[in-house]
N, C-alpha and C positions, 0 to 999 in steps of 0.2 A: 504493500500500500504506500510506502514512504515512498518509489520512484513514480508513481501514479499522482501525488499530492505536490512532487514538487514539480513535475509536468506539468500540472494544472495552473501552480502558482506563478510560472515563468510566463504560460500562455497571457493570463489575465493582468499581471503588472508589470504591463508595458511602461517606457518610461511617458510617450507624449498621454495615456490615459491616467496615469497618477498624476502626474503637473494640471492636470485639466479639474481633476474631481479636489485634490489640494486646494486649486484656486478657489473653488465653491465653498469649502469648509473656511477660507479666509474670509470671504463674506460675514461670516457670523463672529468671527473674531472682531473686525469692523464694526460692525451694531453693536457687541456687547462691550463695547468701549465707549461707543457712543452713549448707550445706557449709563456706564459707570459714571460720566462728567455731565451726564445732563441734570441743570436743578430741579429740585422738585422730583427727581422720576424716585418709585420704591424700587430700589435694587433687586429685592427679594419675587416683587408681584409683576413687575417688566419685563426680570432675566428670568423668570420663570415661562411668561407667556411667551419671548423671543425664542428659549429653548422648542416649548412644546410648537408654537408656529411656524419658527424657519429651521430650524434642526430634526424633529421628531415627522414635520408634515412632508418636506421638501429633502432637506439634504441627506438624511439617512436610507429614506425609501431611494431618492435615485439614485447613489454612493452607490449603493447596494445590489440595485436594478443595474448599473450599468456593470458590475463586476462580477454577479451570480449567474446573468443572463447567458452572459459569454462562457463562463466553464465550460458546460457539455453543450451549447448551443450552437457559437460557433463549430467543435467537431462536428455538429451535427449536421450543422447547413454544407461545411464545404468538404461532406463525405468521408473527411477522416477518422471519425467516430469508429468505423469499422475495424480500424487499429486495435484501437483499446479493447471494443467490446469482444474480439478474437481471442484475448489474454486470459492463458488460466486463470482467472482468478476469478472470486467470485463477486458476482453484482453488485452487491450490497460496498464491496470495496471500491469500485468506482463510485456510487453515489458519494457514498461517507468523506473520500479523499477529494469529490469535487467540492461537495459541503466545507470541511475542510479548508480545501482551496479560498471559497471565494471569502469565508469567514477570516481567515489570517491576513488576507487583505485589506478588506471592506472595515474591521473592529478600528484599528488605528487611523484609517483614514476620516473616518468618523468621528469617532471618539475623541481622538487629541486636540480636531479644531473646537469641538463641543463643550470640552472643558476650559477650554480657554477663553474662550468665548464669555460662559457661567461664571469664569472667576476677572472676566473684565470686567465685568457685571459692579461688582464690589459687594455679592448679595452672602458672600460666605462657602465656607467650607463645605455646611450642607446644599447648599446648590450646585456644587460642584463634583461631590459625589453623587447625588440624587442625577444627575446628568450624565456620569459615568454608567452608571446601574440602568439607565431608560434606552440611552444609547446605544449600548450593547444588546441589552434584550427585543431592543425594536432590530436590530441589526440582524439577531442571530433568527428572528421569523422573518424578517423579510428575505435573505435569503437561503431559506427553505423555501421559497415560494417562489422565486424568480429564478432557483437551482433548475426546481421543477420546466417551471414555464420558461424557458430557455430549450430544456428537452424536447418538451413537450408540442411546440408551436413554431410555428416560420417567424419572424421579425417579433422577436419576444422582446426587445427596446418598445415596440410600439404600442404592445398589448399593455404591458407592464405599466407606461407611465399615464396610459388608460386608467389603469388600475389605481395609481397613485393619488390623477386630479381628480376622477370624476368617483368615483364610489370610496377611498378614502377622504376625497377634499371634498366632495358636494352629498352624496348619497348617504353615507354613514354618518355625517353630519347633523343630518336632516333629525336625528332623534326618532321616536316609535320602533325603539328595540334593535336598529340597524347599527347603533354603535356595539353592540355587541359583538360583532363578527368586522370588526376595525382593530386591526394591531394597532391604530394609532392609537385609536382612546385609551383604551388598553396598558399603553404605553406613557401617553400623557397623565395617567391618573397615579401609575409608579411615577412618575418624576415628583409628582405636586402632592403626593403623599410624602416619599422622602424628604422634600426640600423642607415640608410645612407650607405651602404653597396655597395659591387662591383657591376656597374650597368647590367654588364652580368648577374646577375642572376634574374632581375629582368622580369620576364618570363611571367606574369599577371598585370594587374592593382590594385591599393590598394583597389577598391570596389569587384570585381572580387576575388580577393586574401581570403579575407575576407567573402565574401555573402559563396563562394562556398563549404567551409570545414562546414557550417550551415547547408546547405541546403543537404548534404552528410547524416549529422544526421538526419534531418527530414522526409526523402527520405525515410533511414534506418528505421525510427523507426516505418513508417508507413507501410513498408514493414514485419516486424518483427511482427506488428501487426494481417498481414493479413494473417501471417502464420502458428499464434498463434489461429488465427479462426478455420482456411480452415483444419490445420494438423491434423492426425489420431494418438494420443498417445496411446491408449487402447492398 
């Protein structure tokens, strides 16, 4: 599995697609600086919302989407998938090391501009770990699912950020039970529980919050596996 993970990791972090997704994460470094020097603003109720709005809505999902889509999607689209899927080895280790893959990526890329960002902020320590712990957990389901749906579908960039604006940003929004099935809220209700955060956002339970961006993954991965079976590369 180890020369399968690092194949994966070489594939997906390219040098011009990290300087590109970097840049994005600088963004948020930017605002949360801005937040920190502007008068009047609450560090704690501002750098919370900046997180959960441009970090947890935007930059984690498509960080993530552009790094998990590519693992097995690329092989898939330009037919060299049938390399790998010839390899003794069994399926489940393809998923697991592309999972893998896009996670050792995607965590840092994420996460470092995120916390930097929270501790521009001036809002404290606890929004800074509470930012660590959301961003990671939105990370590690969003890609289970864009692992998948890279597999799974042709131009899985396109589907995915489908995915992103219009049923995470508009539809799961909407309320009447649809945030349930939103890794964002999910994820925004860990941050603004950890931080002690605006209780409006707190949208899930901390067990809830928590269980369900895991269980996203495992879902995923067992999904990815049975597709890595059943699928026809030849």
């Amino acid at each position: 599995m180890g020369s399968l993970y690092r194949l994966f990791v070489s594939s997906i972090a390219t040098r011009g697609r990290l300087l590109g997704l970097l840049a994005l994460g600088a963004v948020a470094v930017v605002v949360g600086f801005a937040i920190g020097r502007a008068e009047g603003a609450d560090p704690l109720d501002d750098g919370t919302l900046m997180v959960a709005n441009l970090g947890l809505a935007l930059i984690v999902p498509v960080v993530t989407l552009v790094l998990a889509s590519a693992v097995l999607g690329d092989p898939n689209e330009d037919g060299t998938l049938v390399y790998l899927w010839l390899r003794p080895v069994p399926r489940w280790h393809l998923a697991v090391a592309a999972l893998l893959a896009a996670l050792s990526v995607s965590l840092p890329v994420v996460v470092v501009p995120m916390a930097l960002a929270a501790m521009a902020t001036g809002a404290g320590g606890a929004l800074v770990g509470a930012t660590i712990a959301a961003c990671a957990a939105a990370s590690a389901a969003y890609a289970g699912v864009f692992t998948f749906l890279g597999l799974r579908v042709k131009r899985a960039m396109a589907w995915g950020l489908a995915y992103v604006l219009v049923w995470e940003g508009f539809i799961a929004r909407a309320g009447d039970g649809t945030e349930a099935l939103s890794i964002r809220s999910h994820t925004v209700s860990l941050l603004a529980r950890l931080a002690d955060g605006p209780e409006r956002l707190f949208e899930s339970s901390m067990p809830v919050a928590v269980l369900t961006p895991m269980a996203v993954l495992a879902v995923t991965a067992v999904l990815t596996t049975r597709r890595l079976q059943r699928q026809d590369v030849a």
